[in-house]
C-alpha positions as CSV (number, residue, x, y, z in Angstrom):
1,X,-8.9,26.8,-12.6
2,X,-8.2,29.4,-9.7
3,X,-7.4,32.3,-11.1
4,X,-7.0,36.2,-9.9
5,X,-10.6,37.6,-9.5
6,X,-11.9,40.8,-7.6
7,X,-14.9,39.2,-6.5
8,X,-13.7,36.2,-5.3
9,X,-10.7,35.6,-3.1
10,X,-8.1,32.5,-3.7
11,X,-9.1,31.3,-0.2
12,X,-13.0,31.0,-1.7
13,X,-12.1,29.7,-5.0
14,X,-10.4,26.4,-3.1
15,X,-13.2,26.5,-1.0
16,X,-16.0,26.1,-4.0
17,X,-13.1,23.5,-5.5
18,X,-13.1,21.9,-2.4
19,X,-9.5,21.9,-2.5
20,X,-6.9,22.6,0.6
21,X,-4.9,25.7,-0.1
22,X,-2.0,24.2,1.0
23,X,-2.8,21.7,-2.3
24,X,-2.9,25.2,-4.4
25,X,0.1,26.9,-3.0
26,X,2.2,23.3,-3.4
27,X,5.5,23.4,-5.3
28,X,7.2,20.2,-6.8
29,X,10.3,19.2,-5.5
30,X,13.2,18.2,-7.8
31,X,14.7,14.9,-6.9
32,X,18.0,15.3,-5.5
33,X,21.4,14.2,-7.6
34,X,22.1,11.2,-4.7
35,X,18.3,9.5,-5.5
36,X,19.3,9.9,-8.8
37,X,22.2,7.7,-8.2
38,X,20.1,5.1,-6.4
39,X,17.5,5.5,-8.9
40,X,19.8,4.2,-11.3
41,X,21.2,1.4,-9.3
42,X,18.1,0.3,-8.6
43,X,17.3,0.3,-12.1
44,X,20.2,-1.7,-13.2
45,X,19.7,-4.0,-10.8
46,X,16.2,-5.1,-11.6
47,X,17.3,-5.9,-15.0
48,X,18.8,-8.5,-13.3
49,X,16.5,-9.2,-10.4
50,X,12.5,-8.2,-10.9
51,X,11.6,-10.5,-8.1
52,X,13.0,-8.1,-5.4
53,X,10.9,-5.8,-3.3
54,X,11.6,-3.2,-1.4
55,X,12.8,-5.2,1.3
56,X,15.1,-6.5,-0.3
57,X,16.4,-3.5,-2.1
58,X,17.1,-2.2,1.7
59,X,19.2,-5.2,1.8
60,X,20.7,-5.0,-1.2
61,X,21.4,-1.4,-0.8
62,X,23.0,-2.4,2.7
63,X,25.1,-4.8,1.3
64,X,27.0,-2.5,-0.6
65,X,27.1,-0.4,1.9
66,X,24.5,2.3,1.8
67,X,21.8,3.0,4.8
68,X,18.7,2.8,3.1
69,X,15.5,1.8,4.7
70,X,12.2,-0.4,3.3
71,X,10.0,2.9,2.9
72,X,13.0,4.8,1.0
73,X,13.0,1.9,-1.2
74,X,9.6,1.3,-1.5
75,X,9.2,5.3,-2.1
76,X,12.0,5.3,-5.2
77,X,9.8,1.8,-6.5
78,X,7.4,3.9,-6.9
79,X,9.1,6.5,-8.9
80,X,10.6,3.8,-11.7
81,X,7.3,2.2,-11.7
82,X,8.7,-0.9,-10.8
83,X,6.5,-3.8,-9.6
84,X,8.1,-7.2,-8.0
85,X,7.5,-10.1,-10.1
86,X,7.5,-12.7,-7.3
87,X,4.7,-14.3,-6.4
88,X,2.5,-13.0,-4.1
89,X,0.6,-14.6,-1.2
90,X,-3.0,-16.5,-2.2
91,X,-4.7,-16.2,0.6
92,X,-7.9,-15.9,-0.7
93,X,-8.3,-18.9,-3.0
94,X,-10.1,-21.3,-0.8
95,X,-9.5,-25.2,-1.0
96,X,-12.6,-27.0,-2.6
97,X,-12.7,-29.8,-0.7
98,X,-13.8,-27.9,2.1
99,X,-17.7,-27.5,2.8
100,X,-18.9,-23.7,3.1
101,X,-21.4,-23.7,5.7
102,X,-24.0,-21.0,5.4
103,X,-24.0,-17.9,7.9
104,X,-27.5,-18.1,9.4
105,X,-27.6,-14.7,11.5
106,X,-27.6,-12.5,8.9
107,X,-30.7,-11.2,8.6
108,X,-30.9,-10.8,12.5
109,X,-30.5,-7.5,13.9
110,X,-28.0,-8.2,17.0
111,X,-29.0,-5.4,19.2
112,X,-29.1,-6.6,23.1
113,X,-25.8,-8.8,25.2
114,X,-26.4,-12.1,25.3
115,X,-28.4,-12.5,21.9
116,X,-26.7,-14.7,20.0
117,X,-23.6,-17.5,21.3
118,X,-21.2,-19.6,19.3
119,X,-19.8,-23.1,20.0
120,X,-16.6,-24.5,18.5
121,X,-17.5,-27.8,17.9
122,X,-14.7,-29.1,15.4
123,X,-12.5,-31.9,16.3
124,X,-9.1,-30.5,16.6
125,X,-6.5,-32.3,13.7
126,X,-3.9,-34.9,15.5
127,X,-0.5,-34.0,14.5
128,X,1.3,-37.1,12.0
């Protein structure tokens, strides 16, 4: 793609490309022989557990006695691939017994203070 050129400089060619030069001049690191050996603990380990995170990898990890932290864990996830199978939080999904009222100010253009107020009128829930 960026090739030597008398015309054009490198420096151009990312410009047209719209591409950082620090993007062009990058060079891959290898991973290092001690991620390897977490890599392959982790590996092993979510044969037996595909529920965990990276949270608690960082446990695990601590547990037998290595300082690891979440993003370290979360950062060699990424590198197996490996996606928890727990379940994850629904909070979305809404309950269909409730009513959804409609939201009646949005066509109006809200453009001065005092325009538009809200009341909470709901009865709050007594505790059983």
């Amino acid at each position: 793609m960026i090739e030597p050129h008398d015309s054009l400089s490198q420096v151009r060619q990312c410009q047209l490309l719209n591409l950082a030069l620090s993007t062009y001049y990058y060079q891959p690191q290898p991973i290092s022989n001690a991620d390897l050996v977490l890599l392959r603990m982790m590996d092993e380990q979510y044969l037996k557990t595909p529920q965990y995170g990276s949270r608690s990898y960082a446990t695990w990890f601590h547990r037998h006695g290595i300082m690891l932290g979440r993003k370290k864990a979360f950062f060699l996830m990424k590198i197996l691939g490996m996606v928890s199978t727990a379940s994850k939080p629904k909070t979305s999904i809404s309950n269909k017994q409730y009513k959804v009222y409609p939201y009646l100010l949005r066509e109006l253009v809200i453009n001065k203070p005092s325009q538009v107020w809200a009341a909470d009128i709901s009865v709050p829930q007594q505790a059983a």
